[in-house]
N, C-alpha and C positions, 0 to 999 in steps of 0.2 A: 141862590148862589150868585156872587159879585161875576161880572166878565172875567175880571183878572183871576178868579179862582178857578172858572172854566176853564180858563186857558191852560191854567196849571197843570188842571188836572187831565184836559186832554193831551197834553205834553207829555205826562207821566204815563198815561195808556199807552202811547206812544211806544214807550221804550219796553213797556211791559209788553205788547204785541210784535214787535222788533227783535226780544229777545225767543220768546218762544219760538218765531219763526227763525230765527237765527240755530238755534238746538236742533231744528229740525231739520235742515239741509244740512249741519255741520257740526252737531256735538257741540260738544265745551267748546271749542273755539270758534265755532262760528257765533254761539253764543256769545261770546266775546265781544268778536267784530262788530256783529248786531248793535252789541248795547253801545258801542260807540258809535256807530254809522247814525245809532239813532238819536241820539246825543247831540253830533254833529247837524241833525239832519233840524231837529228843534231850534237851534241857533240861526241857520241858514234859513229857517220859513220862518221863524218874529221878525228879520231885519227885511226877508226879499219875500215872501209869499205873496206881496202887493205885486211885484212886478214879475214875477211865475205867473200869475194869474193872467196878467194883462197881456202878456210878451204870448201865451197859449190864446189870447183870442187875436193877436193881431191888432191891438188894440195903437188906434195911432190919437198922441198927443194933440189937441189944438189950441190955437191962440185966439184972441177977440177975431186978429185979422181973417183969421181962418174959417170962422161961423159966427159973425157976430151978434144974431139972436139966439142962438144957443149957448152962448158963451155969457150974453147978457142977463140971461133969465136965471142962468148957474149961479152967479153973483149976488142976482137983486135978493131969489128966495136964501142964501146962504145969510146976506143981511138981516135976513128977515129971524134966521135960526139960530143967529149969535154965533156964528162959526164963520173961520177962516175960509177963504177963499181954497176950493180944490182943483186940483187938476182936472181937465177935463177931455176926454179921450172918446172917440168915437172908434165902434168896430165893425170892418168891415163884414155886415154879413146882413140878409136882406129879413132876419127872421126880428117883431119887434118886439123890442126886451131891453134891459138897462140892469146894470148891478154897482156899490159903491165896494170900494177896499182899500186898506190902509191900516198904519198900527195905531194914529188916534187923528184924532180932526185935526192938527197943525199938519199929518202927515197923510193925506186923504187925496182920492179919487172918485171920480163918476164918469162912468164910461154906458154910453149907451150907442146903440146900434142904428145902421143906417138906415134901418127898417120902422124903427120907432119911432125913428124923425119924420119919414115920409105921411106912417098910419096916423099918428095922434094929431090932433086940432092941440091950438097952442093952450090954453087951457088944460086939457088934459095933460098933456107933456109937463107942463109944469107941477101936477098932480104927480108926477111918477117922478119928477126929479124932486120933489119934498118929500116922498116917501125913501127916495134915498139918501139922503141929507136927515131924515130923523134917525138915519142906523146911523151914520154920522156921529150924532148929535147923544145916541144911546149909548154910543161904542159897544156896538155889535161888531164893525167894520173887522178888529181882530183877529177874534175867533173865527168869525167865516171864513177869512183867508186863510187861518193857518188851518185849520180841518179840509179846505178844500184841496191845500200844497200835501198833508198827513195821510188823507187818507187815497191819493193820489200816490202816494210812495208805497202805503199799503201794498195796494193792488198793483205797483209793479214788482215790488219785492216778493208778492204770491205768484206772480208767472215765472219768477227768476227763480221759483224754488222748486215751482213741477220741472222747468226745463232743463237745470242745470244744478238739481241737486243730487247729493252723492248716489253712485251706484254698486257699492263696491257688494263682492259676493258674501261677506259677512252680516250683510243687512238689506241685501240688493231689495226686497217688498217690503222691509218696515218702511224704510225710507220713500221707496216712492209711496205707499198709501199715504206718507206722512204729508208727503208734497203736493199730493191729490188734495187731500184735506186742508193745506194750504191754501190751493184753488180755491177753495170754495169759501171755506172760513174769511180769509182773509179780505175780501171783498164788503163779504159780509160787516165784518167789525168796521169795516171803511163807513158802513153805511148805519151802524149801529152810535157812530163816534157822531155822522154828520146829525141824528137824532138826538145828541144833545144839544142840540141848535133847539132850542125851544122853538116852537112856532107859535106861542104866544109872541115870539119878535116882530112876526110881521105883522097882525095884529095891533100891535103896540104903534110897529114905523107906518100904517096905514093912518092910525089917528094921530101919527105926530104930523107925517106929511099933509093930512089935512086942515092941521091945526098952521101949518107953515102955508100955504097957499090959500088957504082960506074957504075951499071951495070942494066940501068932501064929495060933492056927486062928480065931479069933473074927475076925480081918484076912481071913481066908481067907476065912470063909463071909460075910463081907459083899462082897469086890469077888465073891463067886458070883453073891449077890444084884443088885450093882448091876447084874453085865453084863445080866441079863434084864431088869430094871428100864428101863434104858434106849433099851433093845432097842421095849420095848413101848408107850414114854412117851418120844419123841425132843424135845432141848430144842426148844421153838419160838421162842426169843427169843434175842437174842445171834448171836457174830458165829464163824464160823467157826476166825479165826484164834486163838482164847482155847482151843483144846476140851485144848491141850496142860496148862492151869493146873486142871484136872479130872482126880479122880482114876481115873475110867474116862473114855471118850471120850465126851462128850454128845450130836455131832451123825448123826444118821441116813445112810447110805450108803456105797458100797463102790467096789472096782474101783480105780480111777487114785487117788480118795482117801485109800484107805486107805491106800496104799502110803505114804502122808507123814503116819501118823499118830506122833506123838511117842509114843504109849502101847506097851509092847510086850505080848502075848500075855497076856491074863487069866489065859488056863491054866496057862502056866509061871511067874506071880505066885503065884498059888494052890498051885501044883506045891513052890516053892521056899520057902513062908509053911510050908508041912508038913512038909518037911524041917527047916526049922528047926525047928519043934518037938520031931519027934524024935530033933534034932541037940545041942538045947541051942545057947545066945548064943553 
């Protein structure tokens, strides 16, 4: 399936998950509401889900003057990928990690952390900014942002429905079992939506970014780095449902969680990064 039909169709989840919870704090007319809040809410993540994302890590703009090897290296390998020059945003937070977003490469970002700057040797770094510059280049950049803005509204719409949904004595326990199972469902679908995220993508943006830098073990030896990295430095700001738009997983925990993480196996990244090198493009 084409990006632009994913997107579609998680759009249309969207409304379909929007309206159900909508019926279920409010009957017919919240159902209503729903389908246009969700409506609305579709509209407002295509054009701003790039800067939802960013404005939620604190993510600040810079210029050449402002880091001019890191600004230089964004540029050379974007030449190198046939794509436009992106914005390039550092955020502050010391855990190292890096994620791109935007609606297509004329309209892109790459934002990585200050932590990432500090851990990777320049080789590497440049390793992990081709690997985001091939989501770029794939036009993945979309969809991640809008499932990450979607399923984000998900799960506050599921708190706003245990909290503050109806209690009237004619329904007083259908209702809230309804909003209990809100809690819990709705989360859920958050995470079930962000699993349409292939993880063949990353994958994919490992050997394209390898293919852009030239140098798949130096890809390698930085997602080694990130995983301990983050291991040890868990992001503490941000929102769960974003950790698919990173290029290792950001947030701390396991179990039931992990089993919906979009990211697949470091190891076999790593495994497959070294094969390519000794496989040749």
């Amino acid at each position: 399936m084409s990006s632009g039909l994913r997107t579609a169709a998680l759009m249309a989840l969207l409304i379909v998950l929007f309206v159900l919870i909508g019926e279920a704090i409010g009957g017919q007319q919240g159902m209503v509401i729903a389908f246009f809040f969700a409506v609305a809410m579709n509209f407002f993540s295509y054009w701003f889900s790039d800067k939802i994302v960013l404005m939620m890590y604190r993510a600040r703009e810079i210029q050449r003057e402002d880091a001019p090897e890191l600004y230089d290296m964004v540029d050379r390998l974007r030449q190198r990928a046939g794509l436009p020059m992106p914005r390039v945003y550092v955020i502050p937070s010391e855990q190292p990690n890096a994620f791109a977003t935007g609606r297509n490469p004329k309209h892109s970002a790459v934002a990585v952390t200050q932590g990432i700057v500090r851990l990777l040797q320049r080789e590497e770094l440049e390793g992990v900014i081709a690997h985001e510059l091939a989501h770029i280049k794939h036009r993945d950049i979309l969809i991640s942002s809008i499932a990450a803005t979607l399923a984000a509204a998900i799960t506050m719409l599921a708190r706003f429905a245990f909290f503050f949904g109806p209690s009237s004595d004619r329904d007083r326990g259908g209702n809230a079992l309804a909003a209990l199972l809100m809690l819990i469902l709705a989360p859920l679908a958050a995470m079930l939506i962000q699993m349409a995220i292939s993880r063949a993508r990353e994958f994919a943006a490992d050997r394209g970014g390898a293919q852009i830098c030239g140098k798949p073990r130096a890809l390698a030896q930085a997602l080694q780095k990130l995983e301990q990295g983050v291991a040890h430095i868990p992001m503490e700001e941000g929102n769960p449902a974003t950790a698919h738009m990173f290029i290792v997983h950001p947030f701390s925990g396991g179990g039931f969680a992990r089993l919906f993480s979009t990211h697949p196996p470091t190891e076999e990244r790593i495994r497959r990064l070294l094969e390519l090198e000794r496989t040749g493009f």
